[in-house]
N, CA, C and O atoms as CSV, one atom per row, in Angstrom:
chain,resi,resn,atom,element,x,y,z
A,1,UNK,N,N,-26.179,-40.227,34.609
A,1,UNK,CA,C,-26.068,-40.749,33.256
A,1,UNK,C,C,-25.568,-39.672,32.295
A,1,UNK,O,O,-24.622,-39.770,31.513
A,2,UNK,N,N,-26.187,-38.868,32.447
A,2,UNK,CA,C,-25.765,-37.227,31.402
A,2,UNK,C,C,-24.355,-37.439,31.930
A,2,UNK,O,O,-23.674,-37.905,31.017
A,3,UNK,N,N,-23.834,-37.322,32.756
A,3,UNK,CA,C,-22.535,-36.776,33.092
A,3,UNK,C,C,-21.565,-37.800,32.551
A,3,UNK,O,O,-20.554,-37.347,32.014
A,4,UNK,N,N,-21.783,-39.705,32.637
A,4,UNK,CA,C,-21.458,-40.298,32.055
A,4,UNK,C,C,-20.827,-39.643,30.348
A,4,UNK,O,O,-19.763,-39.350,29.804
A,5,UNK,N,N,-22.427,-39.688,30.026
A,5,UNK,CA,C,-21.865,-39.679,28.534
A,5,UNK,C,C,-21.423,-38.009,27.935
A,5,UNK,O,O,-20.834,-37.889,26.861
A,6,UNK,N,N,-21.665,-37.231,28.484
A,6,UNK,CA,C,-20.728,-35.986,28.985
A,6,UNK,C,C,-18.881,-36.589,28.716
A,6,UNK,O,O,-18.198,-36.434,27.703
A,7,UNK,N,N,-18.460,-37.347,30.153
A,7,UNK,CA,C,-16.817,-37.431,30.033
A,7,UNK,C,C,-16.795,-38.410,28.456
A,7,UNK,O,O,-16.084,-38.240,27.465
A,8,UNK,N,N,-17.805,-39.392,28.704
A,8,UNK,CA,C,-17.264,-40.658,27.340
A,8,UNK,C,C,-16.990,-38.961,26.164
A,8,UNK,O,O,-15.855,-38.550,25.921
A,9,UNK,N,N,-18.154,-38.324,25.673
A,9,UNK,CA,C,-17.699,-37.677,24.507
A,9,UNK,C,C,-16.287,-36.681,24.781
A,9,UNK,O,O,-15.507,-36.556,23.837
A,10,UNK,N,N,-15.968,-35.939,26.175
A,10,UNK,CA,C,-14.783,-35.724,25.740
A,10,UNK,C,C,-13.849,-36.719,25.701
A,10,UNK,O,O,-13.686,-36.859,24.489
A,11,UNK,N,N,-13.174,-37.453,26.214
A,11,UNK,CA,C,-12.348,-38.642,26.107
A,11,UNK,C,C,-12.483,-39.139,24.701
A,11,UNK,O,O,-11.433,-39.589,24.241
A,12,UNK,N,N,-13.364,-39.161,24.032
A,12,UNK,CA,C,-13.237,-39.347,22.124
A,12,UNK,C,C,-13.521,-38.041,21.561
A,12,UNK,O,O,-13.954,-38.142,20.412
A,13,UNK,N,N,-13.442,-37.060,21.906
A,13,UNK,CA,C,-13.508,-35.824,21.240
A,13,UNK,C,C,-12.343,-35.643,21.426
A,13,UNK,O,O,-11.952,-34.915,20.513
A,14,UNK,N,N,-11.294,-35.960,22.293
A,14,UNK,CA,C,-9.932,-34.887,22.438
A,14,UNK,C,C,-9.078,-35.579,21.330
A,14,UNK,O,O,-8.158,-34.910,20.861
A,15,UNK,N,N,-9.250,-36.673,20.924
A,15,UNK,CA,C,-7.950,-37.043,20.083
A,15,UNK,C,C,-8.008,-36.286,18.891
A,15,UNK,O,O,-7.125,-35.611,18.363
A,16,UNK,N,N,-10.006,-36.642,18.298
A,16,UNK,CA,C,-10.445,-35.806,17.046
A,16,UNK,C,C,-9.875,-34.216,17.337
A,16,UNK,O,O,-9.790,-33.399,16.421
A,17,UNK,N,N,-9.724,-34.091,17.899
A,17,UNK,CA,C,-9.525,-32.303,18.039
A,17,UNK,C,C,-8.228,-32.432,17.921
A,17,UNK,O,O,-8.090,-31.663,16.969
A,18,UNK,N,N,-7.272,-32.767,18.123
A,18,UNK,CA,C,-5.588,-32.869,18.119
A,18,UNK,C,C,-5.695,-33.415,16.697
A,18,UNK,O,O,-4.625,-33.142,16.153
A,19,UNK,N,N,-6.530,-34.089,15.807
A,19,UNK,CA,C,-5.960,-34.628,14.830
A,19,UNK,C,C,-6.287,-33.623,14.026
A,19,UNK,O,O,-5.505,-33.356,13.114
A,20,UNK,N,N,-7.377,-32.930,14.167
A,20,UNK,CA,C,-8.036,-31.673,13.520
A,20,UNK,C,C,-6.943,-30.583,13.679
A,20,UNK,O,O,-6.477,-30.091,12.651
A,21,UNK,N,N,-6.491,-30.163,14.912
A,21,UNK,CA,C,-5.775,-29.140,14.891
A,21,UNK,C,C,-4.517,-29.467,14.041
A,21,UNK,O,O,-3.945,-28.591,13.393
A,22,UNK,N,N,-4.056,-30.926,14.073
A,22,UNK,CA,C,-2.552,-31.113,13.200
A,22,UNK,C,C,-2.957,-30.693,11.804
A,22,UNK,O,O,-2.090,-30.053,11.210
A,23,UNK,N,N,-3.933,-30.883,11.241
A,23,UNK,CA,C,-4.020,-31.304,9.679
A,23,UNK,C,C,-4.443,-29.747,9.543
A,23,UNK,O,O,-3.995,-29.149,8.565
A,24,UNK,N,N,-5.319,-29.008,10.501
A,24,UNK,CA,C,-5.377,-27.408,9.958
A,24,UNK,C,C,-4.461,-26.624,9.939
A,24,UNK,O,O,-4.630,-25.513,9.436
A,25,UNK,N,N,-2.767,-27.146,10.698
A,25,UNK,CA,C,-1.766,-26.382,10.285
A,25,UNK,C,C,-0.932,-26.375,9.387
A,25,UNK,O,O,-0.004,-25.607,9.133
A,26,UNK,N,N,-1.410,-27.528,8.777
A,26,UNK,CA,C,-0.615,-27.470,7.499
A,26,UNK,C,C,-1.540,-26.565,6.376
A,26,UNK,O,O,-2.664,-26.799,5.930
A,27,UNK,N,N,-0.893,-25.788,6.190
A,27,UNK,CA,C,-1.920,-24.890,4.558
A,27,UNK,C,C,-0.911,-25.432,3.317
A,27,UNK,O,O,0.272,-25.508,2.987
A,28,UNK,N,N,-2.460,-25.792,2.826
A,28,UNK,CA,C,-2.365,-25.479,1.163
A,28,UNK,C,C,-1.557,-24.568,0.493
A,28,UNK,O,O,-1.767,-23.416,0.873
A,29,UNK,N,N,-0.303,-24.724,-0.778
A,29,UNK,CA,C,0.332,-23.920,-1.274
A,29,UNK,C,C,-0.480,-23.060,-1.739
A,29,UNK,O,O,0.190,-22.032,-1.841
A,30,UNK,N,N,-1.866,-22.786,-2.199
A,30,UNK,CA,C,-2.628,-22.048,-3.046
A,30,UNK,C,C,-3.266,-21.365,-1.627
A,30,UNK,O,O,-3.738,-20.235,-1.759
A,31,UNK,N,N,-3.308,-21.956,-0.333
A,31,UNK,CA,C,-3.543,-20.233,1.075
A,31,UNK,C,C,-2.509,-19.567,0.952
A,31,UNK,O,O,-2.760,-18.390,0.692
A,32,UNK,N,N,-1.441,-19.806,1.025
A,32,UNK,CA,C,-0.149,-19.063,1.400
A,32,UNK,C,C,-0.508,-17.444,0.246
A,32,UNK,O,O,-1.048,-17.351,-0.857
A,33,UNK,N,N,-0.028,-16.624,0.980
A,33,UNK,CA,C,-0.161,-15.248,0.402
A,33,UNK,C,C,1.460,-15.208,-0.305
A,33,UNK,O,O,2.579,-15.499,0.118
A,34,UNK,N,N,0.872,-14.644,-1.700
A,34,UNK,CA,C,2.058,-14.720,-2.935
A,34,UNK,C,C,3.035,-13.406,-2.627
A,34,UNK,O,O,4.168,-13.316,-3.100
A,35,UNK,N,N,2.337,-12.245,-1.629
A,35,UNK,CA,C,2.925,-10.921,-1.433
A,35,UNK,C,C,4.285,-11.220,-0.348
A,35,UNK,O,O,4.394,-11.976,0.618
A,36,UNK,N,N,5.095,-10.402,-0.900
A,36,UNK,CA,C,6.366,-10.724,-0.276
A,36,UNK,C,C,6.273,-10.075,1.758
A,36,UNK,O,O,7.079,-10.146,2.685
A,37,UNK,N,N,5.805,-9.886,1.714
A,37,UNK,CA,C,5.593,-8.973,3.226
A,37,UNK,C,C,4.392,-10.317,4.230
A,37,UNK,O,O,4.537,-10.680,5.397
A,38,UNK,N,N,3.572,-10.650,3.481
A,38,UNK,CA,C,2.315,-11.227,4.247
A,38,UNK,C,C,3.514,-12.615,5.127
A,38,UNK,O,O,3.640,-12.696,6.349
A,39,UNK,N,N,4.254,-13.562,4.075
A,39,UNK,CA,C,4.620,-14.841,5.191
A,39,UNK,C,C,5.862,-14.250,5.986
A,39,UNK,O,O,6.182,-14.982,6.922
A,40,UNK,N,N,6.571,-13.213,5.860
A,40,UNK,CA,C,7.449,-12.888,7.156
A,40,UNK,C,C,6.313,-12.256,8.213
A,40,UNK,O,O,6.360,-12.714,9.354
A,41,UNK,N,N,5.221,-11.166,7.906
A,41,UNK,CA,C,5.084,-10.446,8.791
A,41,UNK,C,C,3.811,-11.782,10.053
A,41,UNK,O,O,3.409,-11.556,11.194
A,42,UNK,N,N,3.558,-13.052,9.149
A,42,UNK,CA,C,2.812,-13.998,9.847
A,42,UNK,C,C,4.225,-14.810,10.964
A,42,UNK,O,O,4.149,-15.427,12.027
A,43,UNK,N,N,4.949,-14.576,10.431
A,43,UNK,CA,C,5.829,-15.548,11.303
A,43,UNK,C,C,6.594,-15.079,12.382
A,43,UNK,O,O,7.180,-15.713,13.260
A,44,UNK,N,N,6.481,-13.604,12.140
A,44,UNK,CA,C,7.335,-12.601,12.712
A,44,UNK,C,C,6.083,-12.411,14.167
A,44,UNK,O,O,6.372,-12.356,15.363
A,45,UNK,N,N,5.149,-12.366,13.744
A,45,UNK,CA,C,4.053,-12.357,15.096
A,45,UNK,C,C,3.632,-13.756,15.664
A,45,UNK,O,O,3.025,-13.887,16.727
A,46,UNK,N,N,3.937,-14.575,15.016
A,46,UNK,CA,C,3.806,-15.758,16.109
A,46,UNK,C,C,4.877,-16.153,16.538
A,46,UNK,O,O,4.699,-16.946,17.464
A,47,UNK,N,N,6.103,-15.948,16.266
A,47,UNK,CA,C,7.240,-16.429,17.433
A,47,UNK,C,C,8.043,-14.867,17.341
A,47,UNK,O,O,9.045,-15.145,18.000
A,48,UNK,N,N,8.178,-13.782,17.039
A,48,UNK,CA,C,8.898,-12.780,17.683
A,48,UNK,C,C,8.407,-12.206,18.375
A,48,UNK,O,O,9.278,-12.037,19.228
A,49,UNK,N,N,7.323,-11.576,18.787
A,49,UNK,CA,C,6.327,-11.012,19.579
A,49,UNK,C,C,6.219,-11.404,20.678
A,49,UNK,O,O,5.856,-10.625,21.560
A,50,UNK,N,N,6.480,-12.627,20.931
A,50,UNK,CA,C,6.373,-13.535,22.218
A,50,UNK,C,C,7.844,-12.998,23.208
A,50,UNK,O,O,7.945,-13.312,24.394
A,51,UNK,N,N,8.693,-12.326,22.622
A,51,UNK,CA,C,9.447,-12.106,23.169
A,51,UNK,C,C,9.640,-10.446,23.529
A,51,UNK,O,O,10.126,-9.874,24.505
A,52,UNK,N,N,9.137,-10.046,22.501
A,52,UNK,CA,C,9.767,-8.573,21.993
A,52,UNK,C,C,8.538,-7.204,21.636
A,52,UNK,O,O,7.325,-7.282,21.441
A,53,UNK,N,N,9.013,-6.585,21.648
A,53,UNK,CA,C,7.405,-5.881,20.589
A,53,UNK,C,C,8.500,-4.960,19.978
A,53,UNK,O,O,9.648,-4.847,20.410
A,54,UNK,N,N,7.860,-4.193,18.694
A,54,UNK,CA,C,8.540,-3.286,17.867
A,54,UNK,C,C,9.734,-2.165,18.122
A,54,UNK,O,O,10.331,-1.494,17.280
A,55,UNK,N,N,9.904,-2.188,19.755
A,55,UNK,CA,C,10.720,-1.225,19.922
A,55,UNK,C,C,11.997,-1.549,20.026
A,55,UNK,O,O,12.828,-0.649,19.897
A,56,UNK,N,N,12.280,-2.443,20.195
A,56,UNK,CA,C,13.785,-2.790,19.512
A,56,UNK,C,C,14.243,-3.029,17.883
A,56,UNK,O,O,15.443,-3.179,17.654
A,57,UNK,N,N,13.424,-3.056,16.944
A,57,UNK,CA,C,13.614,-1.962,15.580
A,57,UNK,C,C,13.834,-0.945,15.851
A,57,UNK,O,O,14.929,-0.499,15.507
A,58,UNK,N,N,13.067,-0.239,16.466
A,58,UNK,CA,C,12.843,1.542,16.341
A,58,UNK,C,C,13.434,1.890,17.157
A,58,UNK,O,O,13.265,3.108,17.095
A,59,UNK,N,N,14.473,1.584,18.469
A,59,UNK,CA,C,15.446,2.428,19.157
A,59,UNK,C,C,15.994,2.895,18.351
A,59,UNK,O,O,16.015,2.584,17.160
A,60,UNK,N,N,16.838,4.208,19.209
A,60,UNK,CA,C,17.857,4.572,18.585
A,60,UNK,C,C,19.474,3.953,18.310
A,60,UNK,O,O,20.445,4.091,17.566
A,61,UNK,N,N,18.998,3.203,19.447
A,61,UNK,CA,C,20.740,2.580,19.904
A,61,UNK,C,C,20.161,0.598,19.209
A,61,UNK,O,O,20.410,-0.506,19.692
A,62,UNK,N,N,19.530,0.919,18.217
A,62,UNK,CA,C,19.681,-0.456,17.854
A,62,UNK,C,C,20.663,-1.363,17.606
A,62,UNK,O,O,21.787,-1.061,18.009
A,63,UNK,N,N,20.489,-2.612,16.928
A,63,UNK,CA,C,22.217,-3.340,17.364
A,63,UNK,C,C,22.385,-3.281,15.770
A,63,UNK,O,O,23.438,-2.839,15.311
A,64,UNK,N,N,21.019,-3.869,14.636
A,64,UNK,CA,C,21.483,-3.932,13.480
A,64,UNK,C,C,21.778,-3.007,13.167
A,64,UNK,O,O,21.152,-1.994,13.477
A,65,UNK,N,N,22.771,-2.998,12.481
A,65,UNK,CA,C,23.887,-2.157,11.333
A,65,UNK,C,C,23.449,-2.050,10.154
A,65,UNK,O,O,23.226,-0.948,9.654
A,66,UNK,N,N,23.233,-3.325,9.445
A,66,UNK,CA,C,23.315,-3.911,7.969
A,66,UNK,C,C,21.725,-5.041,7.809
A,66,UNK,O,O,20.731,-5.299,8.486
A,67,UNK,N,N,22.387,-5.475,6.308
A,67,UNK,CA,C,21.372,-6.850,6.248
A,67,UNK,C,C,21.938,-7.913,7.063
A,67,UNK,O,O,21.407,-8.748,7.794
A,68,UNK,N,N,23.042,-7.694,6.783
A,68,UNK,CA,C,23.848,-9.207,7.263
A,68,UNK,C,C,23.334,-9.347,8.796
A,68,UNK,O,O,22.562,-10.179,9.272
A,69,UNK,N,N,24.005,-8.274,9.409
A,69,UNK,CA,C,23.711,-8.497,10.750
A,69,UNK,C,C,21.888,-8.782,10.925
A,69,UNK,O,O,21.622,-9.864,11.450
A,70,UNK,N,N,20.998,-8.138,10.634
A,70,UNK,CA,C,19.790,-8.697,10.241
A,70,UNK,C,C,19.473,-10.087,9.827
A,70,UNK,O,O,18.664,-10.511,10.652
A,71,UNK,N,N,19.703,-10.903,9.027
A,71,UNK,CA,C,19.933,-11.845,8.659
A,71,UNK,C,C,20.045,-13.081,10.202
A,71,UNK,O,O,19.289,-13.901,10.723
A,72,UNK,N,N,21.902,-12.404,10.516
A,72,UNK,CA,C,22.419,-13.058,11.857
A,72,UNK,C,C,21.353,-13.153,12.497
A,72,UNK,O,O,20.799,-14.248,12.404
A,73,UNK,N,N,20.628,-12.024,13.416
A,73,UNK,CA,C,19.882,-12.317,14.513
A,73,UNK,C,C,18.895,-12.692,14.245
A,73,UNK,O,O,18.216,-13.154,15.163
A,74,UNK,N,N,18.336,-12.679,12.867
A,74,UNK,CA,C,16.996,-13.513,12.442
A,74,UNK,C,C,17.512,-15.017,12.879
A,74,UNK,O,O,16.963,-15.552,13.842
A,75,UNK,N,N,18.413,-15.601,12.275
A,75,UNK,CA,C,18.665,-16.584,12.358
A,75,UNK,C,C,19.141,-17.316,13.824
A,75,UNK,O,O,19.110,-18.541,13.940
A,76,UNK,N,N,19.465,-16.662,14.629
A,76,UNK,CA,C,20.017,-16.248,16.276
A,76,UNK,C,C,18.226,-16.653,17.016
A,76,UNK,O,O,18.032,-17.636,17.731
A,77,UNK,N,N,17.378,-15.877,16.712
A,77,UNK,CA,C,16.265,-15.821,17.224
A,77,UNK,C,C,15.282,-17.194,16.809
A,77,UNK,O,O,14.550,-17.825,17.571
A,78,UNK,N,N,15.457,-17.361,15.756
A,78,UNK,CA,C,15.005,-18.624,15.449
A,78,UNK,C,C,15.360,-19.870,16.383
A,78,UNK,O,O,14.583,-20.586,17.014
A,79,UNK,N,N,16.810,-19.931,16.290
A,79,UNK,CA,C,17.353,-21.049,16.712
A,79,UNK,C,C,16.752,-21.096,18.627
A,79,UNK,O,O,16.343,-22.065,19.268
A,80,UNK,N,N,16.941,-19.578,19.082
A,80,UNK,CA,C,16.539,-19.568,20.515
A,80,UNK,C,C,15.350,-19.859,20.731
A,80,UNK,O,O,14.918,-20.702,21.517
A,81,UNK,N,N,14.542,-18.879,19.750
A,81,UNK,CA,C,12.928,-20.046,20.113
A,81,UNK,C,C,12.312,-20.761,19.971
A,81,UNK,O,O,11.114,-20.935,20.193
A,82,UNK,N,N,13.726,-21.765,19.218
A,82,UNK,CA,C,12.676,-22.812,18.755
A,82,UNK,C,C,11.746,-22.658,17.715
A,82,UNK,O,O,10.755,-23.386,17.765
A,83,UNK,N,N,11.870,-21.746,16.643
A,83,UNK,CA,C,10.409,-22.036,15.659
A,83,UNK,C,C,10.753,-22.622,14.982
A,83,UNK,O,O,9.745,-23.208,14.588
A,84,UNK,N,N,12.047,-23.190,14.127
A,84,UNK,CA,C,12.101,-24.036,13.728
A,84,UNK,C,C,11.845,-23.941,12.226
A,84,UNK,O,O,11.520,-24.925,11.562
A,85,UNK,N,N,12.055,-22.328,11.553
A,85,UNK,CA,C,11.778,-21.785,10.036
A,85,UNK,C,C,12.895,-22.176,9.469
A,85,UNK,O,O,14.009,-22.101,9.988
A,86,UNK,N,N,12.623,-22.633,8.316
A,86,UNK,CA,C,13.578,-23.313,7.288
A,86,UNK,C,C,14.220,-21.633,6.224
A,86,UNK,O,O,13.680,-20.534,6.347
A,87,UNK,N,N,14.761,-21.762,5.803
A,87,UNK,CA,C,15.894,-20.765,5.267
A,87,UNK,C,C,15.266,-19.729,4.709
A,87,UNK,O,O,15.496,-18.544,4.953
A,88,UNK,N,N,14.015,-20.401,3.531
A,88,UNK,CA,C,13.256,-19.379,2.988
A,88,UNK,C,C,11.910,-18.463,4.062
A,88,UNK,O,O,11.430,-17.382,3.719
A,89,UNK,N,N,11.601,-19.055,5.082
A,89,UNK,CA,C,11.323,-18.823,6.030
A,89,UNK,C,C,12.081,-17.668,7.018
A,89,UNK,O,O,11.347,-16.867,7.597
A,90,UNK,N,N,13.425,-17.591,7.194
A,90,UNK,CA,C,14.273,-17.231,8.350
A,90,UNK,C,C,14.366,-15.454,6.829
A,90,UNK,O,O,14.369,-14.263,7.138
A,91,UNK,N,N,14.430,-16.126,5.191
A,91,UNK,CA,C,14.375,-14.617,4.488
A,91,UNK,C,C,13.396,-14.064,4.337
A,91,UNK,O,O,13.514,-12.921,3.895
A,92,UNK,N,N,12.399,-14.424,4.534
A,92,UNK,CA,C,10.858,-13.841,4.354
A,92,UNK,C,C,10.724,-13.138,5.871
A,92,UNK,O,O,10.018,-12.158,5.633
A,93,UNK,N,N,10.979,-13.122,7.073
A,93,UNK,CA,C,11.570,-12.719,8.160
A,93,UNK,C,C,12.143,-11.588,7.862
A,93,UNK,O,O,11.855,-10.395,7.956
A,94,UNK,N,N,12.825,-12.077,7.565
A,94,UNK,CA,C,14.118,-11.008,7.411
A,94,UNK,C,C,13.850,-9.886,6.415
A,94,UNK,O,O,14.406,-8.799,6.570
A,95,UNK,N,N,12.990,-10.118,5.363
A,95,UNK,CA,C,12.176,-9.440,4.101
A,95,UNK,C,C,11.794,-8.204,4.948
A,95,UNK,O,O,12.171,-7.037,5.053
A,96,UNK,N,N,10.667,-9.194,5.621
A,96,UNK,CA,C,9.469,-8.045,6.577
A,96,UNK,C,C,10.480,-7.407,7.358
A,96,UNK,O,O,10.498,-6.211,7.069
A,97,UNK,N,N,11.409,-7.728,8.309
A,97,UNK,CA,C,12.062,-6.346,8.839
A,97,UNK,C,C,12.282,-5.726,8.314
A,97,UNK,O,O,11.806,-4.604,8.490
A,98,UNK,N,N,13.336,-6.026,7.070
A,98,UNK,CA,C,13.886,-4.633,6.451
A,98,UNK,C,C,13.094,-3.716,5.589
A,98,UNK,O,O,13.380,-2.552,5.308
A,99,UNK,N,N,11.778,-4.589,5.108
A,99,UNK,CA,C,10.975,-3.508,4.654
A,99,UNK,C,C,10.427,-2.627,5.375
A,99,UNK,O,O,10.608,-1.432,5.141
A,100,UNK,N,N,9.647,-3.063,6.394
A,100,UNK,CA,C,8.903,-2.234,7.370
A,100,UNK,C,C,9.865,-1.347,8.468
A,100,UNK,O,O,9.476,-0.266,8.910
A,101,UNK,N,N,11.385,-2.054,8.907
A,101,UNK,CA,C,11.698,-0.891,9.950
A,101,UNK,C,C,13.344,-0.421,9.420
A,101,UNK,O,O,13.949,0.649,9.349
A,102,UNK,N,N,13.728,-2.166,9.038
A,102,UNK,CA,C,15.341,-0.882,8.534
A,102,UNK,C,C,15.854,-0.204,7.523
A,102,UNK,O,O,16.693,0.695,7.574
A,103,UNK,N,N,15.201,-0.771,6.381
A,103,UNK,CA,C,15.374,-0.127,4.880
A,103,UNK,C,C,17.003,-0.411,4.585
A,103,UNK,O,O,17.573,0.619,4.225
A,104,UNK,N,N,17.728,-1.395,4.649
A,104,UNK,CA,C,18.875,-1.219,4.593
A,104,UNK,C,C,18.581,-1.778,2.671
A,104,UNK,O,O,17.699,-2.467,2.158
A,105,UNK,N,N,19.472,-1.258,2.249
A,105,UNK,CA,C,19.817,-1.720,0.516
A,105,UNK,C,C,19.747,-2.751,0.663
A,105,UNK,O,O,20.010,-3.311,1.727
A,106,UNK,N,N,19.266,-3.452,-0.651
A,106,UNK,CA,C,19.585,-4.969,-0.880
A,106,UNK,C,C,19.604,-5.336,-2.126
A,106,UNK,O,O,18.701,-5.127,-2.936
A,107,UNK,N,N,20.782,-5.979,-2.361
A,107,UNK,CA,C,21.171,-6.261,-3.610
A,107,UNK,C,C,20.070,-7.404,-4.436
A,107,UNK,O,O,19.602,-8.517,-4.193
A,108,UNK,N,N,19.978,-6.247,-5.692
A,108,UNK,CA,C,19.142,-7.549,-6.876
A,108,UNK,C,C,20.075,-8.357,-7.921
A,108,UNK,O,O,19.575,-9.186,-8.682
């Protein structure tokens, strides 16, 4: 009997949990961090990391040049893994690299 009502609660617990997990990924405009570094360096560790770790910034024989080219492979990397970041997304990305590893100028 325990074991019965054991499977019945997961079999109605799993949907609640998928509906729970959808609605906790959406955040509130008032979570989002207002600092220009916090939403690239969150997005930059859940889908670049999966591929990469920091040492392809910090070679010597790196490929970026510029912003632009920065920019490019932000946008290159996106498209390959699928995350699916919308524009202001793919520059807030792109923010956090160049602050933290390439320092290239950027026009105000």
């Amino acid at each position: 009997m325990k074991h019965l009502l054991f499977v019945t609660f997961c079999l109605l617990a799993t949907p609640l949990a998928n509906a729970a997990e959808s609605v906790s990924a959406v955040k509130p405009a008032e979570a989002v961090s207002t600092t220009k570094e916090a939403p690239g360096k969150a997005l930059h560790e859940k889908a670049c990391t999966s591929c990469h770790g920091s040492e392809v910034y910090t070679r010597e024989d790196r490929k970026m040049q510029s912003l632009d080219s920065l920019k490019s492979q932000v946008a290159r990397c996106n498209a390959n893994t699928r995350a699916g970041w919308f524009d202001d997304e793919m520059e807030s990305v792109t923010n956090f690299l160049n602050d933290s590893f390439y320092h290239f100028k950027t026009q105000k």
